[in-house]
C-alpha positions as CSV (number, residue, x, y, z in Angstrom):
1,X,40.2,-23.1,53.4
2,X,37.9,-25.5,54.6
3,X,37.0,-26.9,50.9
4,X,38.0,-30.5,50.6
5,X,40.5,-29.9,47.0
6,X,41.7,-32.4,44.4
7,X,45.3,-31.9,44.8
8,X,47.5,-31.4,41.3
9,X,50.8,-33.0,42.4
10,X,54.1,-30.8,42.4
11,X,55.9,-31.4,38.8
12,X,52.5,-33.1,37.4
13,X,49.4,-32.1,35.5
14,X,45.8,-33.3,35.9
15,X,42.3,-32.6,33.8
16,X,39.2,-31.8,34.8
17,X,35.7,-31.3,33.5
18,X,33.8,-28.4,33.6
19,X,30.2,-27.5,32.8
20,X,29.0,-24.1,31.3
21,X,28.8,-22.1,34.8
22,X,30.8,-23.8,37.4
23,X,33.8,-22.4,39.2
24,X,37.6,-23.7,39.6
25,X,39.3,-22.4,42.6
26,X,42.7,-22.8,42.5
27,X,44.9,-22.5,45.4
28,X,48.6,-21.9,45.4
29,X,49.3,-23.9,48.6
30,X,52.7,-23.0,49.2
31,X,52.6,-19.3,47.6
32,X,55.5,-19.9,45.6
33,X,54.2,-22.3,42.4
34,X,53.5,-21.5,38.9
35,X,50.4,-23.2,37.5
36,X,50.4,-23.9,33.4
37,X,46.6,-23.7,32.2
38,X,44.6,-24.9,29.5
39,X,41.3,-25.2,28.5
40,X,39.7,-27.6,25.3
41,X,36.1,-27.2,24.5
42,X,34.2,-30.1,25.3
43,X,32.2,-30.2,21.8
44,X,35.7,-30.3,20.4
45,X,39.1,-30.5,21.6
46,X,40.9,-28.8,18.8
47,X,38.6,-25.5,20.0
48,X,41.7,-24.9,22.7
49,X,42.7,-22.0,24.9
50,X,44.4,-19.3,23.0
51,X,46.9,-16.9,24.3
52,X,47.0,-14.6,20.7
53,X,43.0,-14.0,20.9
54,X,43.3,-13.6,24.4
55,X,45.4,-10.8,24.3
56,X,44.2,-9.3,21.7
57,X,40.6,-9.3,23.1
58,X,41.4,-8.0,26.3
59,X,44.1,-5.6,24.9
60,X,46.5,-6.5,27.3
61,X,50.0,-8.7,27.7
62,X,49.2,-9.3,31.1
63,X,45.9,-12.1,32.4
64,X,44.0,-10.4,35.2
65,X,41.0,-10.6,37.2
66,X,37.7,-9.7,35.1
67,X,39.7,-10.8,31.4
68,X,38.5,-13.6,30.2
69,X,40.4,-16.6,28.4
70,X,39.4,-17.0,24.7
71,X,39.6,-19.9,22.5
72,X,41.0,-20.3,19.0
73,X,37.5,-19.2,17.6
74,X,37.7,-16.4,19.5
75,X,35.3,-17.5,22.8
76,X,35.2,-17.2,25.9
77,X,36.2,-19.9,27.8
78,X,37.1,-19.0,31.0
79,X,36.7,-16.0,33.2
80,X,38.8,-15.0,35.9
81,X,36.3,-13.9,38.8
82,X,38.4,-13.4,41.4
83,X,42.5,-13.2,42.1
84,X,43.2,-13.3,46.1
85,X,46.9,-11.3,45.6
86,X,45.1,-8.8,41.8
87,X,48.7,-10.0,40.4
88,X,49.4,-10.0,36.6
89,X,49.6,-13.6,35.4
90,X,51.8,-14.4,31.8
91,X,50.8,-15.2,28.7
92,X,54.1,-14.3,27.1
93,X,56.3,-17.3,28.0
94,X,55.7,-21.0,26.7
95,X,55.1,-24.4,28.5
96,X,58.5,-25.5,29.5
97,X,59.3,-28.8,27.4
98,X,62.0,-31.3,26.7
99,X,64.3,-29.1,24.7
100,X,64.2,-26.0,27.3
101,X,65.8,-28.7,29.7
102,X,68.4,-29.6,27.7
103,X,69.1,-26.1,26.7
104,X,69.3,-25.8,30.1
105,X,71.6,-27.7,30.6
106,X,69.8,-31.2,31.8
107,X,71.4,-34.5,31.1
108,X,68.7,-36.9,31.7
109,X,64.7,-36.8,31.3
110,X,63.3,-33.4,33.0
111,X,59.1,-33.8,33.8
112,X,57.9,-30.4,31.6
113,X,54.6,-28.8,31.5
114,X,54.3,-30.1,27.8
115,X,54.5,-33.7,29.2
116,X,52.2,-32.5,32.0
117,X,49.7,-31.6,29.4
118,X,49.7,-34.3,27.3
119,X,50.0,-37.2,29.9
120,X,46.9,-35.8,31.7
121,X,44.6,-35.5,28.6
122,X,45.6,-39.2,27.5
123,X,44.6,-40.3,30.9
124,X,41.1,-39.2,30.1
125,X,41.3,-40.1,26.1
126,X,42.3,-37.5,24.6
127,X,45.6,-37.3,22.2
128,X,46.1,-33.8,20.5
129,X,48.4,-33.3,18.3
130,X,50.3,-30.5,19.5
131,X,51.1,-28.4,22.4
132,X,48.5,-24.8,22.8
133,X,50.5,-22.1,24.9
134,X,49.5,-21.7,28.2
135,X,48.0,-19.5,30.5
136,X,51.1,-19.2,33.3
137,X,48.9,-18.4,36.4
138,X,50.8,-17.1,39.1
139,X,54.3,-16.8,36.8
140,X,56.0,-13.3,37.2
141,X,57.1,-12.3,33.7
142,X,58.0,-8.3,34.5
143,X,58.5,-6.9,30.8
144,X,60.5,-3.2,30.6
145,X,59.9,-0.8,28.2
146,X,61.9,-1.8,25.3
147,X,60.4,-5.1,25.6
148,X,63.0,-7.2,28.0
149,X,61.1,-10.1,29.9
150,X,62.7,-11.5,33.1
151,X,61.8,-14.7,35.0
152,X,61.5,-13.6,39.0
153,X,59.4,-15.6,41.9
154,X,55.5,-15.2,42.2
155,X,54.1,-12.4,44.1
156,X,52.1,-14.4,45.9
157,X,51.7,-16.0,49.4
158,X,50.8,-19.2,51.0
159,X,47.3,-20.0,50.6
160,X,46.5,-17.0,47.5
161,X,44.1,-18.4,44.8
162,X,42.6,-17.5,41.6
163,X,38.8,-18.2,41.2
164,X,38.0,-18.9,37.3
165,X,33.8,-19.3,35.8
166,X,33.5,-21.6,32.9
167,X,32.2,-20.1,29.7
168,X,31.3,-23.1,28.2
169,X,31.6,-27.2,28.7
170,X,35.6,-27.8,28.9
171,X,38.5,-29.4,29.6
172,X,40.6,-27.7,32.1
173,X,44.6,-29.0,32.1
174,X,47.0,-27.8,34.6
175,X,50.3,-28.6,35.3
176,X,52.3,-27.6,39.0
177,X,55.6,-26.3,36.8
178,X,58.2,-28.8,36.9
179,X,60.5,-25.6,37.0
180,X,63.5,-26.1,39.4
181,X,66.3,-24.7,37.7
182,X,65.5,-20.4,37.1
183,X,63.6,-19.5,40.6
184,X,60.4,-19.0,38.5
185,X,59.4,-21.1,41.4
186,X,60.4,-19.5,43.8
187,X,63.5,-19.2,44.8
188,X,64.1,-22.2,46.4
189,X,63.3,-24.1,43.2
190,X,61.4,-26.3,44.4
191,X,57.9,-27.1,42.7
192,X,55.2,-27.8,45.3
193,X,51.6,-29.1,45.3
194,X,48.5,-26.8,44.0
195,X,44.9,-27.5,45.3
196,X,41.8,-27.4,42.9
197,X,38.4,-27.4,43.5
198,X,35.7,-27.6,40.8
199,X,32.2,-25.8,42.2
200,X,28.9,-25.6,41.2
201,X,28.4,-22.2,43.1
202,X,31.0,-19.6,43.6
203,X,32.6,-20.8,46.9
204,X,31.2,-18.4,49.5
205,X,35.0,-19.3,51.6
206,X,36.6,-16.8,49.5
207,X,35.5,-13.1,48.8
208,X,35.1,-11.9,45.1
């Protein structure tokens, strides 16, 4: 695309503002990298994405284009206007953190989504508390029918985005998983780069 992005560094997190009505495209650059998402309302940050409300408003276990993200008052937040590969994204499995590494089997300090969260809020002022699940855009969670979840690369390809409308002033947080031991991305586990644009207008570059 010829949009000029902010770029969310592979293994890191960044925040960005959003007003009532402007657009975040997010681009999975490499096709292969699971984005953690957030969203804090701007009139106050313990109003924060919820992944309960959001299921339970749109009925479904699965985020996908035209559901929107509700907050823990049971808002909108965020809309998802437009997904370049219609894939299901999770809302089942939680940010990685510090103790899924070690259960993992990590020795030393592993970067987490948690971290990712937390460090990129506190770079713009703001220290919460705890950790809200996360919108896993991009992840593919597969769940069978007696209710097994497995943990396979993203359905997606180089260059596939997500186009999500602001409900309301927010916060957005993402975080490029730090994932590189389960091949959640990809299976090179690897964790690459994600672009992001913030918009005022939904960018005419991509189609709806």
């Amino acid at each position: 695309m010829s949009l000029d992005a902010d770029i969310v560094p592979a293994s890191r997190g960044r925040s960005f503002e959003m007003k009532a009505g402007q657009f975040a495209l997010v681009t999975n650059t490499h096709g292969n990298q699971v984005v953690d998402a957030w969203a804090l309302a701007d009139s106050d940050h313990f109003e924060t994405s919820s992944l309960d409300h959001t299921r339970s408003m749109n009925s479904n276990i699965f985020f996908t284009e035209g559901m929107a993200l509700m907050s823990s008052r049971r808002r909108p937040m965020l809309t998802m206007v437009a997904d370049s590969a219609k894939v299901r994204h999770d809302t089942l499995l939680c940010p990685c953190n510090r103790e899924l590494y070690q259960q993992l089997g990590c020795q030393e300090y592993h970067r987490s989504c948690t971290d990712n969260f937390h460090e990129a809020l506190s770079g713009v002022g703001i220290e919460m508390p705890f950790t809200p699940a996360s919108l896993n855009l991009f992840m593919n969670v597969p769940v069978t029918a007696d209710g097994t979840v497995d943990r396979v690369p993203p359905d997606t390809a180089a260059g596939d985005y997500v186009v999500m409308r602001a409900e309301m002033d927010l916060i957005f947080v993402l975080s490029a998983c730090p994932q590189d031991i389960t091949p959640i991305n990809g299976a090179a586990r690897t964790p690459r780069d994600v672009a992001v644009n913030i918009l005022d207008t939904y960018p005419s570059e991509v189609s709806a």
